[in-house]
Backbone as a chain_set.jsonl record, in Angstrom:
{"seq": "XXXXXXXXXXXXXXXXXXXXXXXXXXXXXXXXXXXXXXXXXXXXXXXXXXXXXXXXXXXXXXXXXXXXXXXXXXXXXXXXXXXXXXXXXXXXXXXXXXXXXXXXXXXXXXXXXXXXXXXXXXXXXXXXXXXXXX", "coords": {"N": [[0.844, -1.171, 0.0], [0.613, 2.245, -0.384], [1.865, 5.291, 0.444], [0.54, 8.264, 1.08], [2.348, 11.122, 2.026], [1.893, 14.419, 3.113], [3.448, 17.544, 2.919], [1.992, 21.235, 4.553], [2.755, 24.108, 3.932], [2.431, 26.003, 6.402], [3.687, 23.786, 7.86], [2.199, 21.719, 9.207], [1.445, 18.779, 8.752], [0.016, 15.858, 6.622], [-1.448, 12.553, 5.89], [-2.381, 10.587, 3.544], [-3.957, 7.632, 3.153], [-5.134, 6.154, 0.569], [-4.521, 6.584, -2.007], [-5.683, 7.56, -4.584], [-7.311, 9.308, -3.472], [-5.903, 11.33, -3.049], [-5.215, 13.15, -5.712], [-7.365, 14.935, -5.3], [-6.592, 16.435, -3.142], [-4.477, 17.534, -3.359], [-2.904, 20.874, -3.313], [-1.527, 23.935, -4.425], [-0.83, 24.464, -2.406], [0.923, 22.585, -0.937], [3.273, 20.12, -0.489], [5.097, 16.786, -1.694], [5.157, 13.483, -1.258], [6.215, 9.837, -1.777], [5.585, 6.893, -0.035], [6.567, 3.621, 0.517], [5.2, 0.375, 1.279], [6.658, -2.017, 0.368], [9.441, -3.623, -0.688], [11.665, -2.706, -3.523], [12.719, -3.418, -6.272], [16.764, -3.485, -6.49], [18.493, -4.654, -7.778], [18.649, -6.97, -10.187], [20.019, -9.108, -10.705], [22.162, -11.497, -7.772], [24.456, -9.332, -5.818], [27.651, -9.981, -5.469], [29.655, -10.281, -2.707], [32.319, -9.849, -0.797], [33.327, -10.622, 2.284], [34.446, -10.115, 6.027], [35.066, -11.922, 8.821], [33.213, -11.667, 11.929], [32.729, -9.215, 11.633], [30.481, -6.501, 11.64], [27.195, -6.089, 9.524], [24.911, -4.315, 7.698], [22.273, -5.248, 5.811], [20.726, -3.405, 3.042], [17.142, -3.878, 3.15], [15.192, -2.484, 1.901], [15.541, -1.318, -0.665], [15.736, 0.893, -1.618], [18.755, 2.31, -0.967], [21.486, 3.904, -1.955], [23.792, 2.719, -1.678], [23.752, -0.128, -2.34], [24.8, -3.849, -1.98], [24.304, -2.889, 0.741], [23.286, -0.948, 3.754], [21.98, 2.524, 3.567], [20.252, 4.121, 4.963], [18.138, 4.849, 3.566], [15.585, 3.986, 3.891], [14.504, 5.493, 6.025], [13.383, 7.745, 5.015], [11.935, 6.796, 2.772], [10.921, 4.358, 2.743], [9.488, 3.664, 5.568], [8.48, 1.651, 7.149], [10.332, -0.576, 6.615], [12.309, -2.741, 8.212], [16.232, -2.558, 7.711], [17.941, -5.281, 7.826], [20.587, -6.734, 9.931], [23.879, -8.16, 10.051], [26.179, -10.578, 11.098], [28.912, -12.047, 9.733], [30.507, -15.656, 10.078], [32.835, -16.363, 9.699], [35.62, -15.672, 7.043], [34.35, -14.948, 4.06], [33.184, -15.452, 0.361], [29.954, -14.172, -0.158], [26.211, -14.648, -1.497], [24.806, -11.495, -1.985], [21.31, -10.995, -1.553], [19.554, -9.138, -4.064], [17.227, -8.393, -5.252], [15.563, -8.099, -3.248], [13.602, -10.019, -2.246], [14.211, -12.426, -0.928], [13.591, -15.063, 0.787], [15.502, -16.135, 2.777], [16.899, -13.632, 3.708], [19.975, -12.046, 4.767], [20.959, -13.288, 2.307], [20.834, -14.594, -1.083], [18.246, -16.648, -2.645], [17.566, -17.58, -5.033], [15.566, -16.509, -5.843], [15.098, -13.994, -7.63], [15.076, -15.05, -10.174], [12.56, -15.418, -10.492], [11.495, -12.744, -10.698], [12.371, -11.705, -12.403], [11.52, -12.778, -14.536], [9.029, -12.188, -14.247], [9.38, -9.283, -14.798], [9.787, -10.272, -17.42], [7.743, -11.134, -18.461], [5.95, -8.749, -18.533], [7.4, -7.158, -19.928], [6.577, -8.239, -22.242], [3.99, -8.128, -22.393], [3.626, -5.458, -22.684], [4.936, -4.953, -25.355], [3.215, -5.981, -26.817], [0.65, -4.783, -26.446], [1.254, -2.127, -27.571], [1.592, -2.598, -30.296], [-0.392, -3.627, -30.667], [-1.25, -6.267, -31.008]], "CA": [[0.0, 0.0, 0.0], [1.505, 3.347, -0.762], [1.574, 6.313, 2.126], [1.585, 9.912, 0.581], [2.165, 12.249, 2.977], [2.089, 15.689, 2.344], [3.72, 18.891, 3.938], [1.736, 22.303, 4.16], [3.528, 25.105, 4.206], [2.609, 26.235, 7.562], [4.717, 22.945, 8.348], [1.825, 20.932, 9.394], [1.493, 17.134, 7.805], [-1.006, 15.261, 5.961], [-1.387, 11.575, 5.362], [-3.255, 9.647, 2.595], [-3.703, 5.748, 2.614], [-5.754, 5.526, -0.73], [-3.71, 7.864, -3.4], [-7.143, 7.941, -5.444], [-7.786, 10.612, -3.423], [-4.517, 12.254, -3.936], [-5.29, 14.578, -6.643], [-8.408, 16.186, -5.109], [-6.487, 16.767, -2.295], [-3.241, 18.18, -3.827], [-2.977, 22.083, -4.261], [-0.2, 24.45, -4.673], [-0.026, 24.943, -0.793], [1.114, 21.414, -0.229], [4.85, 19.408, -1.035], [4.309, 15.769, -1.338], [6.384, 12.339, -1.174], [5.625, 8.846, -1.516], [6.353, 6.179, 0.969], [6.01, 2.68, 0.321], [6.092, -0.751, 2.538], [7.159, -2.678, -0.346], [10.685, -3.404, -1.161], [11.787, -2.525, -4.611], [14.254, -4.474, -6.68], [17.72, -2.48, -6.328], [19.187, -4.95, -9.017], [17.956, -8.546, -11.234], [20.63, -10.025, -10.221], [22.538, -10.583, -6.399], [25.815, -9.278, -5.419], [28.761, -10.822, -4.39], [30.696, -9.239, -1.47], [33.812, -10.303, 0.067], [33.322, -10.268, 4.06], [35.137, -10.371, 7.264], [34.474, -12.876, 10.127], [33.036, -11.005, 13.176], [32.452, -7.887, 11.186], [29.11, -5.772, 11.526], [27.266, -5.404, 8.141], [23.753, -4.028, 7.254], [21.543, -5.519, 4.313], [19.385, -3.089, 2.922], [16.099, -4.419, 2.869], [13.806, -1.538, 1.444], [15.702, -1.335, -2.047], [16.098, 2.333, -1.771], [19.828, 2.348, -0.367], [22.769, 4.022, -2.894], [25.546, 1.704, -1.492], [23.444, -1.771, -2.339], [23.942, -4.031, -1.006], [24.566, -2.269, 2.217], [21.91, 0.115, 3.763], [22.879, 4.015, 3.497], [19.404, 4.757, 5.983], [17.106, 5.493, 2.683], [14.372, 3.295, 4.246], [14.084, 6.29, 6.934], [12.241, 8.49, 4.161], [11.239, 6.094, 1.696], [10.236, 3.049, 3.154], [10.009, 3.711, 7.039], [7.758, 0.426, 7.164], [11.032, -1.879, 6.125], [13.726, -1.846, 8.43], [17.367, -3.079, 7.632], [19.263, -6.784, 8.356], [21.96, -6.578, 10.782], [24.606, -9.953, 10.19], [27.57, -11.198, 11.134], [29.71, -13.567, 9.422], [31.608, -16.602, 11.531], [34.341, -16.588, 9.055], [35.659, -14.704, 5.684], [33.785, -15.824, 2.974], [32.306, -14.763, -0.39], [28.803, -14.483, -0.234], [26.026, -13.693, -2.856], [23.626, -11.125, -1.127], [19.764, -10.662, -2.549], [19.743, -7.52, -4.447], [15.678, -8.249, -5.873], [14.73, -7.984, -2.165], [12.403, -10.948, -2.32], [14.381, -13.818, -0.936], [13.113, -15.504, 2.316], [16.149, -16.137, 3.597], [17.564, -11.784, 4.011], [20.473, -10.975, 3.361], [21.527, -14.077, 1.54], [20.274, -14.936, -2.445], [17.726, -18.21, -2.525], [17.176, -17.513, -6.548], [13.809, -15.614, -5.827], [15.27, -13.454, -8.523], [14.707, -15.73, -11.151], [10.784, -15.319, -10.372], [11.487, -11.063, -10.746], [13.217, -11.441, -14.359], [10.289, -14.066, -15.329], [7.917, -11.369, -13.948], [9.891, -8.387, -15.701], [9.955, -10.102, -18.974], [6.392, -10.862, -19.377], [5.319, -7.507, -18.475], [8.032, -6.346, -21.247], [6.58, -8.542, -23.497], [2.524, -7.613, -22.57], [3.818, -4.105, -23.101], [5.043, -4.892, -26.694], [1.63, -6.566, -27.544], [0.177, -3.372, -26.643], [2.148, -1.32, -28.274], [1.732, -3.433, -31.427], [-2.018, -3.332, -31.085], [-2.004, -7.405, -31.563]], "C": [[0.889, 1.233, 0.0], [0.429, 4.532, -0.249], [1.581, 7.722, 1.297], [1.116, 10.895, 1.708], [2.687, 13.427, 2.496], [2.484, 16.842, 3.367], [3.065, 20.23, 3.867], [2.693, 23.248, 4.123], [3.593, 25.701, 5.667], [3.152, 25.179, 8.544], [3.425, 21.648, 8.998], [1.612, 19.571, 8.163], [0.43, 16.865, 7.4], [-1.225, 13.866, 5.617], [-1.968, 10.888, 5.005], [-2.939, 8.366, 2.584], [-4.172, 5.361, 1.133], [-5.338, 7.235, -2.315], [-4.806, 8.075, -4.156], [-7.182, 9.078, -4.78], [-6.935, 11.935, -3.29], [-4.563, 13.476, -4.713], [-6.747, 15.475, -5.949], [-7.544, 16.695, -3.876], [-5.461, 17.889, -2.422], [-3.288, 19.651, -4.324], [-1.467, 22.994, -3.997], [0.269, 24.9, -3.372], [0.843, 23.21, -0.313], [2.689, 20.611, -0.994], [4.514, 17.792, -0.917], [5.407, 14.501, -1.281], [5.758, 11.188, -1.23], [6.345, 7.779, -0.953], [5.996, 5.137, 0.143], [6.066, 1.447, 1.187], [5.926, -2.069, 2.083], [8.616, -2.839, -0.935], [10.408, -3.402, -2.806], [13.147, -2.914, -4.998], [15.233, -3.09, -7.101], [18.164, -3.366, -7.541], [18.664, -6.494, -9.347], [18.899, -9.448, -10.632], [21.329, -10.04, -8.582], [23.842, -10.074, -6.63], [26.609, -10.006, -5.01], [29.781, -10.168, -3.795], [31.454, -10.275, -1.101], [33.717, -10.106, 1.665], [33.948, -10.333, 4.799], [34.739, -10.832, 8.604], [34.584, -11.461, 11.677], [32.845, -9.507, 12.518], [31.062, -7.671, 11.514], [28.683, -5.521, 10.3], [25.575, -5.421, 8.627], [23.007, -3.819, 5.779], [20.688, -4.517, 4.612], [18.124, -4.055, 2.619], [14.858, -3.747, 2.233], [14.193, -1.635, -0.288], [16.042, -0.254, -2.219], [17.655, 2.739, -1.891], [20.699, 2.745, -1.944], [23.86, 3.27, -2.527], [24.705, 0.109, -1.342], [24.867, -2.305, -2.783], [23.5, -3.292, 0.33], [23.943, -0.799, 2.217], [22.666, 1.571, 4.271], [21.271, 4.875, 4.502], [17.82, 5.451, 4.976], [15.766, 5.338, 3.21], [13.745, 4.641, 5.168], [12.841, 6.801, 6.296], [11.054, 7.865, 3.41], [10.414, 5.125, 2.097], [10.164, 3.242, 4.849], [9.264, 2.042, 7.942], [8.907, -0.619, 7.324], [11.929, -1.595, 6.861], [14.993, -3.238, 8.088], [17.96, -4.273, 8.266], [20.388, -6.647, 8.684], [22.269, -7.727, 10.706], [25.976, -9.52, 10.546], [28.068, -12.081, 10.909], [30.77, -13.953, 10.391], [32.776, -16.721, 10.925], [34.406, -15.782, 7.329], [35.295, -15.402, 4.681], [33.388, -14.649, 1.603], [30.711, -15.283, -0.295], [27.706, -14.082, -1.573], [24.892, -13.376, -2.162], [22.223, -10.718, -2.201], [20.102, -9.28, -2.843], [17.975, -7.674, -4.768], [14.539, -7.853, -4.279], [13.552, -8.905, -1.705], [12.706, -12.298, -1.519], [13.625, -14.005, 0.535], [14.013, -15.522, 2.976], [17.303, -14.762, 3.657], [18.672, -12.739, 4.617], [20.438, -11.99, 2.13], [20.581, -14.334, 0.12], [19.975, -16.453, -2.331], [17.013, -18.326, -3.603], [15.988, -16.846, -7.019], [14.287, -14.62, -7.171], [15.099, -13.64, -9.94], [13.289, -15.447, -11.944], [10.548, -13.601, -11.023], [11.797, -11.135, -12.333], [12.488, -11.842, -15.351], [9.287, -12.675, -15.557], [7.988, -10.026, -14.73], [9.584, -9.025, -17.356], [8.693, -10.154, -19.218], [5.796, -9.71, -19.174], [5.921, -6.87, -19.637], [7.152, -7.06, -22.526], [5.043, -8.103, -23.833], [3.027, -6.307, -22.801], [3.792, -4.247, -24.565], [3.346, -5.232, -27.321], [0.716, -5.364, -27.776], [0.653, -2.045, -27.282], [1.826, -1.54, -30.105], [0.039, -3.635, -32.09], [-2.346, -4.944, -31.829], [-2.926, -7.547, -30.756]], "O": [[2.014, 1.075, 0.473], [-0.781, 4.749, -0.329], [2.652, 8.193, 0.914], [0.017, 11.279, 2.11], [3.627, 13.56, 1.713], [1.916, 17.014, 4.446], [3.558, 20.769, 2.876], [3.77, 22.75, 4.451], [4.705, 25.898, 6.155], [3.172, 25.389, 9.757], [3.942, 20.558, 9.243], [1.666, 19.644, 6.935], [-0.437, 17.66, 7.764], [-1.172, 13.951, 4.39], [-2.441, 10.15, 5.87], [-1.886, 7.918, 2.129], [-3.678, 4.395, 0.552], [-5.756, 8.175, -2.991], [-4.802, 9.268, -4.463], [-7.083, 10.069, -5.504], [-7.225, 13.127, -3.395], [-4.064, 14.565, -4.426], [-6.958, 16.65, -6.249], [-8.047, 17.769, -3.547], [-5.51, 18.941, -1.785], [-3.618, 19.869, -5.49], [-0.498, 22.544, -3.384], [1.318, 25.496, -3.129], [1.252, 23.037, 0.835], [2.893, 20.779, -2.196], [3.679, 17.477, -0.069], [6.597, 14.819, -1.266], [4.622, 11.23, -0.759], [7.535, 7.611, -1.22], [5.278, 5.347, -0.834], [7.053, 1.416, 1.922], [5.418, -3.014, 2.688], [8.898, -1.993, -1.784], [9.406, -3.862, -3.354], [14.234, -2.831, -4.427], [14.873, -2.077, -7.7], [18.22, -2.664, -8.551], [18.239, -7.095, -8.361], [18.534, -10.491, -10.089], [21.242, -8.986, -7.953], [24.381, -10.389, -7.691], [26.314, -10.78, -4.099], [30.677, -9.563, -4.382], [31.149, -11.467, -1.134], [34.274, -9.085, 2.068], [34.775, -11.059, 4.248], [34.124, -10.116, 9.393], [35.479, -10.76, 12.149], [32.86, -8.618, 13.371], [30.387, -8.686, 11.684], [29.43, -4.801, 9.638], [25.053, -6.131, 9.487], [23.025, -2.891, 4.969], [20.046, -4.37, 5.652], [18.258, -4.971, 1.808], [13.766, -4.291, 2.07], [13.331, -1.96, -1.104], [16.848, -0.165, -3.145], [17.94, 3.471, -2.839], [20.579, 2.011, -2.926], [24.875, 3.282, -3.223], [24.966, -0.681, -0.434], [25.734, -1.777, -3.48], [22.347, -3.243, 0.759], [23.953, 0.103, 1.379], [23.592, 1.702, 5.071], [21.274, 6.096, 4.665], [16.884, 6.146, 5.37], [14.898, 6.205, 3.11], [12.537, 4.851, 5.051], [11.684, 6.57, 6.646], [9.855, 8.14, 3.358], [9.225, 5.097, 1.779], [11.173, 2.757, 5.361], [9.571, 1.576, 9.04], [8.661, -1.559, 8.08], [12.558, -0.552, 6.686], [14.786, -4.448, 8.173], [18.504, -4.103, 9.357], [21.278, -6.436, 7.861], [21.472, -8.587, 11.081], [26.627, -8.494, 10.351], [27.932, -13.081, 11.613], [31.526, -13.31, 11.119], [33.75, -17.16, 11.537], [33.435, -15.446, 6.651], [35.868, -16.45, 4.383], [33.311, -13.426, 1.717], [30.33, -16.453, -0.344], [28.105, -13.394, -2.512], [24.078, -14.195, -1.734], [22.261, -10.258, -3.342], [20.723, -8.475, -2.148], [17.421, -6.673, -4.313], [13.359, -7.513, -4.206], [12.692, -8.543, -0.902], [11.843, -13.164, -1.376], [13.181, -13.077, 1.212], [13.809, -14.964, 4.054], [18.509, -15.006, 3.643], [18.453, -13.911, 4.921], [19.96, -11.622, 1.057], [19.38, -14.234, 0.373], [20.798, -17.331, -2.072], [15.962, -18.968, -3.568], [15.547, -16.669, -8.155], [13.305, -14.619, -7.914], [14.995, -12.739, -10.773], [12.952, -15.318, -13.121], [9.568, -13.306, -11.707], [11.268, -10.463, -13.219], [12.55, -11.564, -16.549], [8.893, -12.223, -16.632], [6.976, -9.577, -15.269], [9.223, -8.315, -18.294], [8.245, -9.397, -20.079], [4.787, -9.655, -19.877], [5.244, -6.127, -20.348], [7.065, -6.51, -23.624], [4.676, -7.792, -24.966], [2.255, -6.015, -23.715], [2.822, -3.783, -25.164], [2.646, -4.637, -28.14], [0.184, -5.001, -28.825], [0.005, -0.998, -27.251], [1.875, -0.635, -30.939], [-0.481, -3.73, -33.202], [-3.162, -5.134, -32.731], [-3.763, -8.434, -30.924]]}, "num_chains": 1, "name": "protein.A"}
């Protein structure tokens, strides 16, 4: 479900659950943003990081984050619904972390991405159809 909250100018807030009503609400006194408390795929495929045993690391989990894998605090604004995977590895390894945000087992990649690329292409390809007017 998707949050828009809105700022007036005299600094007070506003917050819509059903965006339909969004545009009647929206006028030139108001600034607006949209939340969501759905992750969004940061990349199709995962990463593979290099780690250090006993280190501190933080998976993003919202999708928002500029340093994917690793969470840079985007979720605060964007997603405040999703919060971040704190791990520690028992020894130095390569790992391959979810980047599609979907897997069950956070941080780690359990091919759920497969399902996202499936899901991407037939939407690319119902797009063409429409496009094509078969």
């Amino acid at each position: 479900m998707n949050v828009i909250i809105g700022t007036m100018r005299n600094g007070t807030t506003a917050t819509l659950r059903q965006p339909r009503l969004f545009a009647a609400v929206v006028s030139s006194r108001m600034q607006c943003s949209t939340q969501t408390d759905k992750p969004v795929v940061a990349a199709k495929m995962p990463f593979r990081v290099k780690v250090t045993a006993g280190k501190r690391y933080v998976w993003c989990a919202c999708g928002h984050s500029k340093k994917q894998p690793f969470c840079d605090g985007a979720h605060k604004t964007k997603a405040p619904s999703i919060s971040p995977r704190h791990f520690t590895p028992e020894k130095d390894s390569t790992l391959m972390l979810c980047a599609c945000k979907q897997t069950k087992n956070a941080p780690y990649c359990d091919g759920t991405h497969f399902k996202v690329i499936f899901q991407h292409l037939v939407s690319s390809v119902k797009k063409a159809f429409k496009m094509n007017n078969f």
